[in-house]
C-alpha beads as a LAMMPS data file, in Angstrom:
LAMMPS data file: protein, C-alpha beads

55 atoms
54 bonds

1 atom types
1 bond types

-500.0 500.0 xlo xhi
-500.0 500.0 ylo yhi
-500.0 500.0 zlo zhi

Masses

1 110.0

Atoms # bond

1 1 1 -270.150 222.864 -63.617
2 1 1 -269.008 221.258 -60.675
3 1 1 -272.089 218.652 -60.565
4 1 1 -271.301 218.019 -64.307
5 1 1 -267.596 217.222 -62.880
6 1 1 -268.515 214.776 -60.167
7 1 1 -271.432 213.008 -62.189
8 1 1 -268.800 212.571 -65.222
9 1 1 -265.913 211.507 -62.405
10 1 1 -268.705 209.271 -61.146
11 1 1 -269.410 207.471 -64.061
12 1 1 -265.754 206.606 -64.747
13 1 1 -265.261 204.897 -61.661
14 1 1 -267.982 202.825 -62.111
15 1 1 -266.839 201.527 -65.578
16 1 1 -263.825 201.116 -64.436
17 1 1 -264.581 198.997 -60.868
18 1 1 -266.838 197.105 -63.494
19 1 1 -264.114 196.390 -65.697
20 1 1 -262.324 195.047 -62.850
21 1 1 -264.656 193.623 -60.972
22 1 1 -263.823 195.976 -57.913
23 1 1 -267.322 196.402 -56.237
24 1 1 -266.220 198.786 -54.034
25 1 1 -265.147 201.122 -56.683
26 1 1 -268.367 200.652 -58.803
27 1 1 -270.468 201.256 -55.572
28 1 1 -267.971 204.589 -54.856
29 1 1 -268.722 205.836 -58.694
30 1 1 -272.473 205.573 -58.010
31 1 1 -271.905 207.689 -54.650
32 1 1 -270.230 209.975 -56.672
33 1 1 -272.901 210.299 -59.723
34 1 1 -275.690 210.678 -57.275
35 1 1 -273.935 213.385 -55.422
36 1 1 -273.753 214.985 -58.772
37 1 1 -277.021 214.549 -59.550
38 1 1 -278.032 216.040 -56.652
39 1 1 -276.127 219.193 -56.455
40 1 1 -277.104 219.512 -59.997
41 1 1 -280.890 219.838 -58.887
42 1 1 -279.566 222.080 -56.017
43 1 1 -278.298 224.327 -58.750
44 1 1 -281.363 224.136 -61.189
45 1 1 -283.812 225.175 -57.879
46 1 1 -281.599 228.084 -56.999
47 1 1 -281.659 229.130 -60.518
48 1 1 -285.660 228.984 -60.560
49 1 1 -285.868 231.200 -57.488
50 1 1 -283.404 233.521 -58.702
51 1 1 -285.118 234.121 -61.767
52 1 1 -288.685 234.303 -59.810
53 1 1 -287.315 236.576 -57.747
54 1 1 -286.188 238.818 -60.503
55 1 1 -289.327 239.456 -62.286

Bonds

1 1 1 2
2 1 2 3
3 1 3 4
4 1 4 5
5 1 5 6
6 1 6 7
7 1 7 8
8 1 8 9
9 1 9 10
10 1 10 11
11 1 11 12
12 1 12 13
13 1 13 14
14 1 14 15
15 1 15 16
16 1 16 17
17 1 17 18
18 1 18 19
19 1 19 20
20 1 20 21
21 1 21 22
22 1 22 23
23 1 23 24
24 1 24 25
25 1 25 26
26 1 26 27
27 1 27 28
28 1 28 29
29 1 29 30
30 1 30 31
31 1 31 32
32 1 32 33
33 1 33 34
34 1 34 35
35 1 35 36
36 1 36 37
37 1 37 38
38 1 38 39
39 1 39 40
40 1 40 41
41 1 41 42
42 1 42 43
43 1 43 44
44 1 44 45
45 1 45 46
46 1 46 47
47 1 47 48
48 1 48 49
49 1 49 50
50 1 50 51
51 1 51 52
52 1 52 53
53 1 53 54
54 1 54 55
């Protein structure tokens, strides 16, 4: 959920800095959507070993 949050809050502040030609804020959205990406993969490889570990 909260990967989903920051790769969505991500993503609009990178069309926006776009839209305004603020780099900074473009680069800051993509900072923000990789983040999310990457707790998002944190997440999915917990989930796999918890579910290993069950069976």
């Amino acid at each position: 959920m909260r990967a989903k949050k920051e790769q969505a809050t991500g993503k609009a502040k990178e069309t926006m800095g776009r839209a305004v030609g603020n780099e900074r804020l473009t680069a800051k959205g993509r900072g923000e959507q990789a983040k999310g990406d990457a707790r998002g993969a944190k997440e999915k490889i917990k989930d796999t070993i918890k579910d290993t570990v069950d069976e």
